[in-house]
N, C-alpha and C positions, 0 to 999 in steps of 0.2 A: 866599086859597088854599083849594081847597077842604080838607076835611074827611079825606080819604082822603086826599090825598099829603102832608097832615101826617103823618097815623098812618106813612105809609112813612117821612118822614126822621127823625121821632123815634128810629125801631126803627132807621136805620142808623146815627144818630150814638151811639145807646147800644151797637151792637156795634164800633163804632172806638173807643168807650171803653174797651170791657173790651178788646178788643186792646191799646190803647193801657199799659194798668194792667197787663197781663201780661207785656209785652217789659219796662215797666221794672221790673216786679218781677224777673223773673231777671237784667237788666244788672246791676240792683244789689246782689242777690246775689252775682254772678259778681267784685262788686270786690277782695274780699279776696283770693280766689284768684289772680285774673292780677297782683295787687300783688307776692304773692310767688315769681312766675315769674319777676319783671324784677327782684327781687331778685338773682337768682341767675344772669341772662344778660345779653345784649350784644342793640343792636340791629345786624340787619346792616349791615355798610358801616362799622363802628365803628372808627376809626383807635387802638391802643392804644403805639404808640413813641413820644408827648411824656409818658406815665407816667413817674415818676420810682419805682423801688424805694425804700422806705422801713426800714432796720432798728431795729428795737427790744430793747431788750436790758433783760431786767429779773430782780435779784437775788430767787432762791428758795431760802427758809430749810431747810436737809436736817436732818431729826431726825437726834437725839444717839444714835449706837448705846452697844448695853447694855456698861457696863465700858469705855470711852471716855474717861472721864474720870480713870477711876483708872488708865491704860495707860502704865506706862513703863518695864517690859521688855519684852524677845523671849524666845523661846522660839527654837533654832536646832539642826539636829540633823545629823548628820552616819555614814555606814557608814566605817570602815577595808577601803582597798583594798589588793590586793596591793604591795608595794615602799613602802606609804604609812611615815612615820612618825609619833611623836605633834605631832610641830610640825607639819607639813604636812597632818595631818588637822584640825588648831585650827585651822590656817590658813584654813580653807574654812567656818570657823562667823563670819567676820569679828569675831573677838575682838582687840585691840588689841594688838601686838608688845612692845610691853613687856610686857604680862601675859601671853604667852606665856610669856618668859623667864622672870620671874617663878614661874609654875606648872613650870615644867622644873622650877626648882631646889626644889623640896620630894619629901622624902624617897619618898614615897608613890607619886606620878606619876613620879619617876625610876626607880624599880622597874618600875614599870607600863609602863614605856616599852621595858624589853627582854624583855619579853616579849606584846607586843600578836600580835593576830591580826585578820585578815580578815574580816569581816562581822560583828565588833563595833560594836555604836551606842556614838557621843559626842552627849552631850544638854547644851546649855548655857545658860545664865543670864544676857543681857546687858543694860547697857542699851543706848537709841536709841546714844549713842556707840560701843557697843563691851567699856565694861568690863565685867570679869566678875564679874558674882554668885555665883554656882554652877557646879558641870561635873559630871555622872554617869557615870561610863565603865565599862562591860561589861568585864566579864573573862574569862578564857580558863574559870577554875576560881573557885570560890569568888563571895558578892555582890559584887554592883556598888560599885564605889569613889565614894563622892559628896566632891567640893573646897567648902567653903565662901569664901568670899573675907571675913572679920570684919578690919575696920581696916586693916594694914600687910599682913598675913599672910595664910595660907590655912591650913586644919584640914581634914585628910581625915578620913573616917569610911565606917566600912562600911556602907552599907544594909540593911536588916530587907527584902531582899526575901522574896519568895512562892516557895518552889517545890517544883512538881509532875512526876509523873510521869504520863503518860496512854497509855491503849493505843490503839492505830491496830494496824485489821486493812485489809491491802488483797490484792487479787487479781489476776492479768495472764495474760496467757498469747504462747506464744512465736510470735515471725513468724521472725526469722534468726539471734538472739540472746539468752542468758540477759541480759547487762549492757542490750541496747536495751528487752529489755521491762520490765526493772523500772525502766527509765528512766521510759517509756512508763506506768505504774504510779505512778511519784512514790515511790518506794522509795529508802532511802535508800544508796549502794554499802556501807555497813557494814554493813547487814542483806544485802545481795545478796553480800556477802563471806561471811558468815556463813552463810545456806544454800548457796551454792556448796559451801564447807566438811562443814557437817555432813552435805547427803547425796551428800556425793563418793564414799563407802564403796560405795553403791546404782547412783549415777550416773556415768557416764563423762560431763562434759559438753563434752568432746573428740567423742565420738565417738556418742555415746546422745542427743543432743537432738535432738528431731522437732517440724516445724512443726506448729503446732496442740496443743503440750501446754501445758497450764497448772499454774498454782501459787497457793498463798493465805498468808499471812504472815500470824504478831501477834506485835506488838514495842510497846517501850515508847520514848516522846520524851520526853525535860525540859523541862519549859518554867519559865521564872521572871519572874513579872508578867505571868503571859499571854503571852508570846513563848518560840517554841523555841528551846533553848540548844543541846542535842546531842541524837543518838539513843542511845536506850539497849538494853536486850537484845531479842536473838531470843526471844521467849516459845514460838511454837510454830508449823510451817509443815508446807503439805502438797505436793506437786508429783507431779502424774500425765504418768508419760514410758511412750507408744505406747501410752495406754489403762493402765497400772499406778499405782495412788494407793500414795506413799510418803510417811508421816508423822512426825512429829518433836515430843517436846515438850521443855521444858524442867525440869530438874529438880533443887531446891539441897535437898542432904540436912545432917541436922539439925549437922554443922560448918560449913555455908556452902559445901560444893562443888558444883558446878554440873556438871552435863552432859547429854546430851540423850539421850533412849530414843524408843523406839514408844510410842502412846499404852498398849499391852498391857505395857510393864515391860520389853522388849529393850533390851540396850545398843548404841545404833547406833557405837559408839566400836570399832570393828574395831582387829585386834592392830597393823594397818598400813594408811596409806593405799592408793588404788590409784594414784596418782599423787603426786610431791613437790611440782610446780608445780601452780595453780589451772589455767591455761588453757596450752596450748600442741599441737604436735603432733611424732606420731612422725616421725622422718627417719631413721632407721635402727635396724632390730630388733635383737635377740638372734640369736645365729647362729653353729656351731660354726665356719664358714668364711667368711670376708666378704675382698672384696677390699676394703684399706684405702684410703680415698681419698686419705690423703696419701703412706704409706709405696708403696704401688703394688704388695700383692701381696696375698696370702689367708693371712686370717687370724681366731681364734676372736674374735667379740665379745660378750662376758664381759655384756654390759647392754642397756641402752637406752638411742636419744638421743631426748632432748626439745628440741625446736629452741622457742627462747622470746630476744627482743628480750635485750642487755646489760642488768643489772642487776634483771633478772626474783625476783622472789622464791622462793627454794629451800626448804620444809619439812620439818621430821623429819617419815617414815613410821610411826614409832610412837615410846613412849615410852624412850628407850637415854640410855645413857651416851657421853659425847665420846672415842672411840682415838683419833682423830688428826686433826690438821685442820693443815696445812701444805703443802708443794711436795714432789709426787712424779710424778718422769719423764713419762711422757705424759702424766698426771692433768694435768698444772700442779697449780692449786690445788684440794688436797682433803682432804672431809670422810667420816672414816671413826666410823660409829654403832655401837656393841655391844647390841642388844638380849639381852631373855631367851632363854633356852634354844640356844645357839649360832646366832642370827640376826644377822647384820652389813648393812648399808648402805652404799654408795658412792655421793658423790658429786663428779661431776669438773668439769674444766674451768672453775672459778670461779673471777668478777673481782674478789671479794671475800667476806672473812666477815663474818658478825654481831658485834656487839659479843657482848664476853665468851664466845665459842664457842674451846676449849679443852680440851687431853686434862684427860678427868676432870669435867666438867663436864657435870651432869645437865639433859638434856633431855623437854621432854612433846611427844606427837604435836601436830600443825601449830606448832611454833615455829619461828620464821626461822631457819636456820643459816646462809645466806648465802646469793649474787645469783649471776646465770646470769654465766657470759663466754666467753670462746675462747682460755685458758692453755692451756699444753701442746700435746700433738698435735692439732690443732681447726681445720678449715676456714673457722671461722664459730662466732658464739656459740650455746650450747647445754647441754644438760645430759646429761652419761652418770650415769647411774644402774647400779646394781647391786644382787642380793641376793643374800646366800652363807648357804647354814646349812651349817655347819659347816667352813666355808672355802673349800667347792665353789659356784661361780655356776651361780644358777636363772632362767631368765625373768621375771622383774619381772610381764610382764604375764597370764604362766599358773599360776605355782606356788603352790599352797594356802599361805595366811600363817596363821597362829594370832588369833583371836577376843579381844575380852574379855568377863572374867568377868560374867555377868547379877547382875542389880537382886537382893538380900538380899532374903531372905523377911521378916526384919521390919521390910522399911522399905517393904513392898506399900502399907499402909496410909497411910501419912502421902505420898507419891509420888500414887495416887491422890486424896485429896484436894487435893494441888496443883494437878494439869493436867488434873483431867477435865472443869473448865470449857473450857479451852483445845480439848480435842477434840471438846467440844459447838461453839464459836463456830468449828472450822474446817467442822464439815458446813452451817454457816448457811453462812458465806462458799462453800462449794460449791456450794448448792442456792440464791445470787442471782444475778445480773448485774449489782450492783455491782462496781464498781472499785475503788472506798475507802468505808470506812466508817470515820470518825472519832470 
């Protein structure tokens, strides 16, 4: 062969070489990869219905949680509901009916038992069975009663609870009703009772309350162990009605009487209310000639009626002594007030009086004297009201009443330092848009 087509085949089989060395270098590179492709797939056309499912089931050890091992009581707790009793509130902590019985018949919890209330906690002690260790139970007044259960018996004892008084300021303002917005508010109705009251002198809230006025409150809660028990006093409140801020503080002078002025030293305690009932409205004025709606002719009507639901709550208008309180002719049942200086009070048509309201018996402005009804001549329950000085009837709701007497010159001093914190934190509460501030 010659010389020259050596040199050519040499030079082609050495480039079939290196082709040759280059596909199998990347096939065999490429093995690992497509191994783990067909790991993971099927080829087509792969029949998989003579597979059989296979289950496996293998026991895994669950760590010991903390205090697990030392676990063998409950803890079980329970609120008293309305119509509940104490067996039927025990009943719902799954304590064991014999130790029910048992716990009834000890002196302590038998007590306790007639006089429970509603949104009291039972806290109880049992074990996985049932029986009772211990029982802590909320009282109306006073600590909490804790039951032991030692041997045969049980040992009550009072608990060392904690308790405090904290002040909660909060603010709301009116859409259709005083009661809906300090609902609205989280206010509690003993404080919404209480300023209704103190500035009813100011406010008519029959007939003065305007959408869009608001109000600001600071009152005191009890709490014991960190939970509120009840609410405690009105400290100090403001309520601006059609643009007018009327304010109120609290103020215990050095015997411990309590009553409420202006943040300036006036006494907001008027010689008389403007109204007996809290909420109601008029149904028929004062009037020297009215035709009677039962009798059916014209005649003078001496008062005012307040049309208010049966058993409405009736107030003294200032502070008098009890003339009369029994059944007279149209009155039905009524209550006759003698204040100072020849000011008398009527009030009629009642379906009942107060406990212990009687001639002779000293009353202070807003105490119960008894409930609305429709005794005597009366179409429907209500309240006629009256005021006579000097035995002559005056319009209830025109005729100048007699004041009381303002704040002592030396008690300026000690008076302000009580509540001039209270009318600092109402202009705070004025100038936020908070709601509560706790």
């Amino acid at each position: 062969m010659p010389l020259t087509k050596l040199r050519i085949l040499t030079y082609r089989m050495t480039g079939a070489e290196r082709r040759f060395s280059l596909r199998t270098l990347v096939a065999l590179s490429s093995l690992p990869l497509f191994g783990v492709v067909a790991a993971f797939g099927l080829a087509p056309d792969t029949t998989t219905t003579d597979i059989t499912p296979e289950t496996i089931t293998e026991a895994i050890a669950l760590p010991t949680l903390a205090g697990a091992a030392n676990s063998g009581t409950f803890e079980r707790e329970t609120v008293i509901q309305s119509g509940d009793t104490i067996a039927s509130a025990l009943g719902r902590l799954k304590i064991d009916e014999l130790e029910i019985q048992r716990l009834l018949a000890t002196d302590a919890v038998r007590q306790l038992a007639t006089n429970i209330r509603a949104g009291k906690h039972i806290q109880a002690t049992t074990t996985p069975d049932g029986q009772l260790l211990s029982i802590r139970f909320e009282r109306r007044d006073g600590p909490t009663l804790t039951v032991l259960h030692q041997g045969d018996s049980y040992i009550a004892q009072d608990s060392s609870d904690q308790v405090e008084s904290r002040v909660v300021m909060r603010s709301g303002h009116i859409v259709s009703s005083l009661y809906g917005a300090t609902d609205s508010a989280g206010i509690p109705d003993k404080i919404a009772d209480k300023m209704a009251e103190t500035f009813s002198t100011n406010i008519d809230f029959r007939e003065d309350l305007r959408r869009g006025d608001t109000f600001s409150v600071i009152y005191t809660v009890n709490y014991r162990n960190g939970e509120p028990i009840s609410t405690g006093n009105l400290l100090a409140a403001e309520f601006v009605n059609a643009g007018k801020a009327y304010r109120v503080v609290l103020y215990r002078d050095a015997s411990g009487h309590e009553s409420y002025y202006t943040p300036e030293g006036l006494s907001l305690k008027k010689g008389f209310l403007r109204s007996p009932l809290e909420f109601s409205r008029v149904t028929s004025n004062f009037s020297s000639s009215r035709m009677h709606p039962v009798l059916g002719y014209a005649r003078a009507h001496t008062g005012v009626d307040f049309g208010a639901p049966t058993g409405t709550r009736v107030k003294a208008t200032g502070d008098a002594t009890v003339e009369f309180a029994g059944r007279r002719g149209g009155y039905g049942n009524l209550v006759i007030l003698r204040h100072q200086n020849g000011y008398e009070t009527y009030y009629g048509h009642l379906s009942a009086f107060a406990p212990g309201i009687r001639r002779g018996r000293a009353v202070n402005q807003g105490d119960v004297i008894a409930y609305v009804g429709a005794t005597g001549v009366a179409t429907g329950p209500h309240l006629h009201y009256e005021v006579r000085i000097a035995g002559k009837p005056y319009n209830p709701l025109s005729v100048k009443l007699p004041g009381s007497p303002p704040l002592a010159a030396a008690q300026r001093t000690r008076f302000l330092q009580q509540t001039a914190n209270w009318s600092d934190k109402l202009g705070l509460l004025r100038g936020t848009n908070l709601a509560a501030l706790d």
